[in-house]
C-alpha positions as CSV (number, residue, x, y, z in Angstrom):
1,X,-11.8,-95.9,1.6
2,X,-14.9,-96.0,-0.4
3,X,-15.2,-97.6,-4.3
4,X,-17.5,-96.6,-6.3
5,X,-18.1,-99.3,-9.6
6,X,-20.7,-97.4,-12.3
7,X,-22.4,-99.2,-14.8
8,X,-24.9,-99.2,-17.4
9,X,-24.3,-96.3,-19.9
10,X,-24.4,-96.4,-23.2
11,X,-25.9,-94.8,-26.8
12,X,-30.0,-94.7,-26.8
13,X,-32.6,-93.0,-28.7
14,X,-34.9,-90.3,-27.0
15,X,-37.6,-91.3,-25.2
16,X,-35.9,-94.7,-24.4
17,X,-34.5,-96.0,-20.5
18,X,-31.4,-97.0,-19.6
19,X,-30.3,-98.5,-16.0
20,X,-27.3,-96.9,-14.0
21,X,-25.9,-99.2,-11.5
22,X,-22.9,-98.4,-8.9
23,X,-21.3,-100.9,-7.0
24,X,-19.8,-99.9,-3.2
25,X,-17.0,-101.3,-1.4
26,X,-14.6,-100.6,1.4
27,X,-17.3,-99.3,3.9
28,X,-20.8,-100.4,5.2
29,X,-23.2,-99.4,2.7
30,X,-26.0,-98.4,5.1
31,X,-23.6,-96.0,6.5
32,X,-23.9,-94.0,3.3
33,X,-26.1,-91.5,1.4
34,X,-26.3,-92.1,-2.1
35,X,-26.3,-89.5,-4.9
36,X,-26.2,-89.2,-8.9
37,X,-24.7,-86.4,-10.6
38,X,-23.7,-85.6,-14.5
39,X,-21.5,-83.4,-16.1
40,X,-22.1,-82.5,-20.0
41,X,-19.4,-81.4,-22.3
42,X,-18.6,-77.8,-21.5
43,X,-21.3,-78.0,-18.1
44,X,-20.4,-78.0,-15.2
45,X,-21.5,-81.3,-12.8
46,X,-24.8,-81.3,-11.5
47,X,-26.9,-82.7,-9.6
48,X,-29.4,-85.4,-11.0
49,X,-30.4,-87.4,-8.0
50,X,-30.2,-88.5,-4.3
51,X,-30.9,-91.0,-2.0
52,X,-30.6,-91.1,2.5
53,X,-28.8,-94.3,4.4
54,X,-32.1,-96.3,4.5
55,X,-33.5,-95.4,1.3
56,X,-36.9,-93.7,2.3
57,X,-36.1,-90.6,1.3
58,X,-34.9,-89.0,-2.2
59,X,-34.4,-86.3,-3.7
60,X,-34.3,-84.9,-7.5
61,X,-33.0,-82.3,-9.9
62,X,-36.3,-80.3,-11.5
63,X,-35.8,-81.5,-14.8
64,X,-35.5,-85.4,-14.1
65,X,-38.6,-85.7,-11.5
66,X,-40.4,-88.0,-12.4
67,X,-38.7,-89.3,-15.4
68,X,-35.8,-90.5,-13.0
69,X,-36.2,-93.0,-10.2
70,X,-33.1,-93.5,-7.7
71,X,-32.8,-96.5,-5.4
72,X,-30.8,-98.6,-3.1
73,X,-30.5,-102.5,-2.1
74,X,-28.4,-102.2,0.8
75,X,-28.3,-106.3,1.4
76,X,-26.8,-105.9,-2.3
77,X,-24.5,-102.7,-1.7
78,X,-25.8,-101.0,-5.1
79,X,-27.2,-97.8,-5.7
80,X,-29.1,-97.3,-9.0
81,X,-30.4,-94.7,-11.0
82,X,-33.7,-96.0,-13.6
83,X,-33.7,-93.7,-16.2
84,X,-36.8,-93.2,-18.6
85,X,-38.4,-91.1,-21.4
86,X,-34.5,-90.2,-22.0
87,X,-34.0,-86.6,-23.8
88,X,-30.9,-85.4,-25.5
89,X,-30.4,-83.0,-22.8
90,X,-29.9,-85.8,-21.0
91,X,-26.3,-86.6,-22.6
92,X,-23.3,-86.3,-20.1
93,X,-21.1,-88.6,-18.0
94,X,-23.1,-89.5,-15.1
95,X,-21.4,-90.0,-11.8
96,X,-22.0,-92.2,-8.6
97,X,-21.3,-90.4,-5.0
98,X,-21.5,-91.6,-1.3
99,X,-21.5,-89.1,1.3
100,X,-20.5,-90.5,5.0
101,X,-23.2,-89.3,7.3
102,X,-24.5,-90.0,10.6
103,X,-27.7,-88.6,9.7
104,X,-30.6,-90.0,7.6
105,X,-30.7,-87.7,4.6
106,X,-31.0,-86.9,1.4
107,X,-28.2,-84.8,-0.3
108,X,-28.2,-82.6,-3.4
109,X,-24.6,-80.5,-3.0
110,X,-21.8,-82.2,-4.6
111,X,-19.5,-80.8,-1.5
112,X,-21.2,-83.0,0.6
113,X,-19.8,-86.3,-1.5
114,X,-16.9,-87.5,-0.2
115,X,-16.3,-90.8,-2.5
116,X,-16.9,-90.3,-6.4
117,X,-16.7,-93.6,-8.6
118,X,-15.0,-93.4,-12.4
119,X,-18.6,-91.7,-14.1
120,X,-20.2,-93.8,-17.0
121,X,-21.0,-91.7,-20.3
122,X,-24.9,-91.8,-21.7
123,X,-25.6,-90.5,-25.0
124,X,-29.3,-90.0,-25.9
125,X,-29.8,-89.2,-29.7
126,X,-32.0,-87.1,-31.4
C-alpha cells in the first residue's frame, strides 16, 4: 500500500508561489508515475499536472503550463508541484496521486491513479 503525505498549502495573494510537496511510502518510488490534481468547491477534480517513473517527462493541464512546474527526487521519495504567478482560479484542494506502472510515462486521467494522498487546500485571493 502506497501513502501519500501533502504539504505546502495555504492562503496567498495572486500572482504569488507556493510549494506543494507529497511524501511516498510503502512502495519504491521509481516504480511510480506521479501526478497533481485539484478539485474546487462545486468542480469536479481535475487534472493540474504529471510526472513518468524517471522524471523526464511531464505533462500539464492548459491553464497551468508554464506557470506550474512538477518534479520528482526519487533518492528523496517526494514529488512536488512549484506553483507561481498564482490566480484565484487557482483556489481548490490540490491532491497528490501515484499510478503503478511498468511503463515510463506521463499520466493525465485520474482513473489511472491508484493511490491518492489526504489533498492540501490553497486559497489564492483576489
Amino acid at each position: 500500500q502506497v501513502q501519500l503525505v501533502e504539504s505546502g498549502g495555504g492562503l496567498v495573494q495572486a500572482g504569488g508561489s507556493l510549494r506543494l510537496s507529497c511524501a511516498a511510502s510503502g512502495r519504491a518510488f521509481s516504480s511510480l508515475a506521479m501526478g497533481w490534481f485539484r478539485q474546487a468547491p462545486g468542480k469536479e477534480r481535475e487534472f493540474v499536472a504529471s510526472i513518468n517513473r524517471s522524471g523526464d517527462s511531464t505533462r500539464y493541464e492548459d491553464s497551468v503550463q508554464g506557470r506550474f512546474t512538477i518534479s520528482r527526487d526519487n533518492a528523496k521519495n517526494t514529488a512536488v508541484l512549484q506553483m507561481d504567478s498564482l490566480r484565484p482560479e487557482d483556489t481548490a484542494v490540490y491532491y497528490c496521486a501515484a499510478a503503478d506502472t511498468t511503463y515510463d510515462s506521463a499520466y493525465r486521467v485520474s482513473s489511472r491513479f491508484r493511490h491518492w494522498g489526504q489533498g492540501t487546500q490553497v486559497i489564492v485571493s483576489s
